[in-house]
N, C-alpha and C positions, 0 to 999 in steps of 0.2 A: 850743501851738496847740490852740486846741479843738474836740472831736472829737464825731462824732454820741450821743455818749453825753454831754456835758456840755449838749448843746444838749436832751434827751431829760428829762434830770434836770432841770434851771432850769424844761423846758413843765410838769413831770410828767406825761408820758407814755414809751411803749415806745418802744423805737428803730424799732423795725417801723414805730408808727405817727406817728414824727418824720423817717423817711427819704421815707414816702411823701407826708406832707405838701410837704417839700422840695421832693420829683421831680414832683410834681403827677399819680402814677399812683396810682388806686387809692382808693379813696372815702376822706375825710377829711371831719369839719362843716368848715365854715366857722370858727368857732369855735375849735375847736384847731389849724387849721392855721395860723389870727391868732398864736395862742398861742406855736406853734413857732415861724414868721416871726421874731414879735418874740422868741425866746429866740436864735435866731439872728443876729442883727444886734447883739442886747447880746453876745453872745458874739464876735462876727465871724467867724464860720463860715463856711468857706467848702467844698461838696462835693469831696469828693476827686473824679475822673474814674475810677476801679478802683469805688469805692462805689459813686459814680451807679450804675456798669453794673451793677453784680450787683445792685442793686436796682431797676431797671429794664430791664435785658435787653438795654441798649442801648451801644453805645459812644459815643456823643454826637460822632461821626467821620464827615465826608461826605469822600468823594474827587472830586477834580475830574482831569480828565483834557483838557487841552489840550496840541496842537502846539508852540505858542512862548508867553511872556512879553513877547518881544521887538518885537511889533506893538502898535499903538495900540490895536484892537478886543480883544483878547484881556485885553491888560492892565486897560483898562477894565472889561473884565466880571469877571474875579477881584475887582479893586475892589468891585464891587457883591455880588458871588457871598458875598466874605469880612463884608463891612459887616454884612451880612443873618445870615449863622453867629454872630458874636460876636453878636448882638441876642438870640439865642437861644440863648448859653451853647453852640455846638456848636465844633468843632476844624474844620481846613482840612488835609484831605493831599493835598498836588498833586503832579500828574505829569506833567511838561513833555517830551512826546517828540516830536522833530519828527517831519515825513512822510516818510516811505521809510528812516527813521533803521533801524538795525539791534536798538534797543533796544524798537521799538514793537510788537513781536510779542512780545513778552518778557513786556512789561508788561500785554499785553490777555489772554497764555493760560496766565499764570504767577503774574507779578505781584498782578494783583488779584483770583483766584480766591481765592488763600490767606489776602489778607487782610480784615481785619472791619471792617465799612464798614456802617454803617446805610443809607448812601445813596452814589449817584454820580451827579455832574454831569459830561455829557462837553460839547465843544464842539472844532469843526473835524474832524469825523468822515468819513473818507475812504471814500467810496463805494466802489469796486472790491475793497474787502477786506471787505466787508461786518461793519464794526466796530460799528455797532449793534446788528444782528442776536448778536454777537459778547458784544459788555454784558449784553444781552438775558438771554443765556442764564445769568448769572450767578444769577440770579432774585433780584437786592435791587431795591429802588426807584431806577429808573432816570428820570432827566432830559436830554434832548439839547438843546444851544443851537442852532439854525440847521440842522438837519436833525430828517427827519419819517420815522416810523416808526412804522403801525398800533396799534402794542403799546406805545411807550412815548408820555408825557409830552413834550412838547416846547416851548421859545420861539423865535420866529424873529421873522423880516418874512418878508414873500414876495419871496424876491429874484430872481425873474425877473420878477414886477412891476415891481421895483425898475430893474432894467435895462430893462426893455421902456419904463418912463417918460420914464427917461435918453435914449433911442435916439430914443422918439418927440417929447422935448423938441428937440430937434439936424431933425428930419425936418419940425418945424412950422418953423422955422425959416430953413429952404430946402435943406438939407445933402442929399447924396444919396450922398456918397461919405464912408460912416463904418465908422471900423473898428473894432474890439475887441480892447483889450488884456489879455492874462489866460489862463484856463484854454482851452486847445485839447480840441475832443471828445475824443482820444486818450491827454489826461492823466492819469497811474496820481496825480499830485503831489498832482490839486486837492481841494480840499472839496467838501461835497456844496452850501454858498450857490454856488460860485464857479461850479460846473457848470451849475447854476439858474439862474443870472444869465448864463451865455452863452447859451442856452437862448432867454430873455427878447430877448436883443440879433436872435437869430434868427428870434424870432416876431415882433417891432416891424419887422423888414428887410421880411422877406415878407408880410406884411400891406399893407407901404405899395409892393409890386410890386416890394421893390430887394432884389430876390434875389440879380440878379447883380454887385450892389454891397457882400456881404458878403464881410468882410477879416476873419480873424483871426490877432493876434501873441500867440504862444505866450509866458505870463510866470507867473513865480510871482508870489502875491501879497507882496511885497516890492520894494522902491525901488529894490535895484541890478538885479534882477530886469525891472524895466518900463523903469528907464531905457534898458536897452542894449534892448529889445525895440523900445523907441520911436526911438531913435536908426536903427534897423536900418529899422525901416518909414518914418521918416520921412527917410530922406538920400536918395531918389532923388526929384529936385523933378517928373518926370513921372509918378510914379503914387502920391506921398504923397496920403491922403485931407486933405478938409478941414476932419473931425472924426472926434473921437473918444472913444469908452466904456472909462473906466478899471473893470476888474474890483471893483479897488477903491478909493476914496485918495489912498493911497501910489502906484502905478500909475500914476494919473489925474496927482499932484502931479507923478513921475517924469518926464510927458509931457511937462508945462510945463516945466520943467528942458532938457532933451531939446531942446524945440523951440526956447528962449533958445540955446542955442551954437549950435543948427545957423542962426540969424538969421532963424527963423521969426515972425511974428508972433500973441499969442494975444491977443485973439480974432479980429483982422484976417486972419489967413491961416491960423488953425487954431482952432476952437475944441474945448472941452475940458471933459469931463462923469464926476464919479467916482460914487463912492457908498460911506457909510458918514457923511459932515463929520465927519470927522476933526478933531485940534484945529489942525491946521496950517492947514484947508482956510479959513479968514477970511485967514489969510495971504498966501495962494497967488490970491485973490480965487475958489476954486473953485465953480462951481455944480455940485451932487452931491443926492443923494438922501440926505437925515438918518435914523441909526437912531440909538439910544440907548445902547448894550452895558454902561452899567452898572444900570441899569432891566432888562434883559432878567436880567443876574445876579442881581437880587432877586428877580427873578418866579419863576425858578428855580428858587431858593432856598424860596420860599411853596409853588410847585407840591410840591418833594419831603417838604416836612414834612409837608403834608394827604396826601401818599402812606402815611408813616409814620403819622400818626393813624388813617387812611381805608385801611386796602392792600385794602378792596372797591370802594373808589372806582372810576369810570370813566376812564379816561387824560384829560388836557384837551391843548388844543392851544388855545395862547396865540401871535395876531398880531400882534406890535411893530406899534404905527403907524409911518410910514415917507410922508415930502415931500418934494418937489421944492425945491429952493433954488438960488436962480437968483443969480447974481452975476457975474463981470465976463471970463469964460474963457468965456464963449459968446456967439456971435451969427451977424445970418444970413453967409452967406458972401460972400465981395468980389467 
């Protein structure tokens, strides 16, 4: 295998200035760094990750820190998050801790203090524990997905936009009795989109005077989670609404499921609005509000490396675009 010393001798230069060539740190002409390039590829060299670092400072290592794998947005954004690391020769250390899990204290005042992380990506960051605030204090270059924080970098949509569109999509429509499935104010569970987005369901309510027509059923975001939430709100035929805002999705899909046994009709006798379009939601005929989560894991991704070139840069706060998608689970009411 050869080694930055044989790739050093074929440029004829020092290893000093055949390492820095490599890592792209540190002035090099144009000219010998051609030079080294090509003694490297005749050689097939390829940097060790211990090398890079000591010769760079770096450990070419971002840590990402999500709840689950197990949902469709998440997993999607790793996708993107990881796409965008290997483009750029970096590692992936994930940490999959769910919410209120016993190991997620572990990992946010133990865990990842000790270890060497050029960067971290968080995403599903639980307000009430003030887990940002919490990264923050780490002081490496921090990026949050879908929660907003003065101090750090962040990608989202606005997800009480998101919901409030949803809500006021169902209210142009003729609906007056809509409920919301998902985070409850009093959730220690939720994320900080999921709180945002009931939020949004609460401000589209009272804006349009139907204050006293807000409902909401407490759900995690997850399918068996909404199902039974929706089956619960929906089996009393005298005060089931005639629509409703899925937190997210899965939830929203949960609904339709829900409402098929209990012999409801959708969109004849319930319509049904999520958010995220999911990849099931064409399926499902779901009309939802579209975000992208593996585009958001690249932006991410961009955002934290200009951190690492730039750490005087100024934070950015990047808004996913984010539309309404209308399809066959809504209409006005019968």
């Amino acid at each position: 295998m050869s080694t930055i010393a044989d790739v050093a001798a074929r440029a004829g230069v020092s290893k000093a200035t055949a390492s820095r060539a490599l890592s792209g740190r540190g002035y090099v002409s144009d000219e010998t760094r051609a030079l080294v390039s090509l003694a490297a590829r005749d050689l097939s060299y390829v940097a060790h990750s211990s090398a890079t670092s000591l010769a760079t400072g770096r450990t070419l290592t971002i840590g990402a820190v999500v709840p689950t794998i197990g949902r469709w947005y998440f997993s999607e954004l790793l996708t993107g998050v990881q796409d965008a690391l290997l483009a750029h020769d970096y590692d992936l250390a994930l940490y999959c801790i769910p919410d209120g899990s016993s190991a997620r204290d572990r990992v946010f005042d133990v865990v990842l203090p000790r270890r060497r992380f050029d960067g971290i990506i968080a995403a599903g960051i639980q307000p009430h524990s003030h887990e940002l605030d919490r990264l923050s204090r780490l002081e490496r270059p921090l990026v949050s997905v879908g929660a907003y924080h003065p101090g750090t970098s962040s990608v989202s949509i606005d997800d009480a936009a998101a919901a409030r569109i949803a809500t006021e999509h169902l209210i142009d429509l003729g609906h007056t009795a809509i409920a919301f499935i998902g985070a409850a104010d009093d959730d220690a569970r939720a994320g900080f989109g999921d709180v945002r987005r009931l939020h949004g369901y609460r401000e589209a309510m009272d804006a349009a005077g139907l204050s006293d027509h807000i409902s909401v059923s407490p759900a995690a975001s997850d399918m068996p989670s909404g199902y039974q939430s929706a089956v619960d709100l929906l089996g009393n035929r005298r005060t089931r609404p005639t629509a409703v805002v899925g937190v997210c999705d899965e939830t929203a899909i949960s609904a339709i499921i829900a409402a098929r046994r209990l012999g409801i009709a959708v969109p004849t006798e319930l319509s049904v609005v999520g958010i995220d379009d999911h990849q099931h939601a064409e399926m499902f005929a779901l009309t939802t509000i579209r975000q992208q989560p593996r585009e958001q894991g690249t932006q991410a991704v961009d955002l934290l490396l200009r951190q690492l070139e730039h750490p005087d840069a100024d934070v950015e706060h990047i808004v996913a675009a984010s539309a309404l998608v209308v399809r066959n689970s809504s209409a006005a009411p019968r």
